[in-house]
N, C-alpha and C positions, 0 to 999 in steps of 0.2 A: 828605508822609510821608517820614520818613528811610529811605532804600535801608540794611537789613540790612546788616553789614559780615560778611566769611564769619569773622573773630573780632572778638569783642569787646576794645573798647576803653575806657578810663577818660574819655577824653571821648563817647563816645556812649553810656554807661549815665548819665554826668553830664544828659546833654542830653536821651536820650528820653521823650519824653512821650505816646506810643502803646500803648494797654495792649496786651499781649500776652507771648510766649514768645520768649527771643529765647537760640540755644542759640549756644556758646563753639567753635564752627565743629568743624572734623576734628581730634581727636584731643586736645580739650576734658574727657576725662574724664564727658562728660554734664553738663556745669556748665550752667543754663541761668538769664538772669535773667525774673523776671515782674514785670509791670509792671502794677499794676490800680486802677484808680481807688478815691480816697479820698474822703471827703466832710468832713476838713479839709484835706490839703494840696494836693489836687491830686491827687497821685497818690501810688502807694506800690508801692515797687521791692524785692523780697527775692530771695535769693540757693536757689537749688535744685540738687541734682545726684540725675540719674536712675539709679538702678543696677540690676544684677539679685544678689541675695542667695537663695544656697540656690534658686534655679530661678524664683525669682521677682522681678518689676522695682517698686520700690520708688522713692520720692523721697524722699532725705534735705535738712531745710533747713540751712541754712548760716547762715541771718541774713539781718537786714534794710541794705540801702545806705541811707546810707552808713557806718554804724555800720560793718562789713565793706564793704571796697573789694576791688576786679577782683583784686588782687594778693594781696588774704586766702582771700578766698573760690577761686581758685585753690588754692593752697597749702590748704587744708583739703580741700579736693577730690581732689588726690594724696595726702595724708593716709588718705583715705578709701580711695583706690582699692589703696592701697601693704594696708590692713587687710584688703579682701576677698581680695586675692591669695595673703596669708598663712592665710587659712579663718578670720580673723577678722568680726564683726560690728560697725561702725564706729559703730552704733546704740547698741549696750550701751556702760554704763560702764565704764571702764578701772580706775576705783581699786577698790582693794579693801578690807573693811571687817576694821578690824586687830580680832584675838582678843582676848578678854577679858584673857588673859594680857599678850598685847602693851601692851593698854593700859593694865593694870595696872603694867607694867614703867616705862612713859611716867610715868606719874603718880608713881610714887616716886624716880625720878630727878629726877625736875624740884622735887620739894617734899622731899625727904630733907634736904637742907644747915638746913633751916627749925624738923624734930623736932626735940626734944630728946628724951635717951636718960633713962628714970625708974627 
């Protein structure tokens, strides 16, 4: 069994093959990887960060390794934490869905050059 490194590393999320919880040591943001057996490849490694929102402790995913690496999954991770701090919810969607007007604006700019004037 590989001895826990007190943080994770790109080569020991590479290498372990132990299912379990393995979190991004002190001051990790709650980044933890899990590790749980597959039944085609072996095993299967995704990326989790623990938080608490509005009073309560929540796990947001992050994505599956190696699709997301130590260094993304990080980095989303402060991402997320940089949103709760602001009294954001890192869960919800960011974009917002443009008015009818808006879109309308969108659509006649784009095809205007095309009408002809009758």
């Amino acid at each position: 069994m590989k001895k826990r490194p007190t943080m994770l590393t790109a080569t020991f999320v590479r290498t372990v093959n132990v299912p379990g919880r393995y979190g991004d040591g002190r001051g990790g943001l709650g980044l933890t990887l899990l590790v749980q057996h597959s039944s085609r490849r072996g095993f299967c490694k995704s990326w989790g960060q623990s938080v608490r929102i509005g009073g309560r402790r929540t796990t947001i995913g992050l994505g599956r390794y190696p699709v997301v690496t130590l260094a993304k999954a990080r980095e989303r991770a402060l991402e997320n934490a940089r949103a709760i701090e602001e009294g954001r919810d890192p869960r919800q969607a960011s974009t917002t869905v443009p008015t009818f007007a808006k879109a309308l604006e969108t659509v006649i700019a784009i095809h205007a050059e095309n009408w002809k004037d009758r």
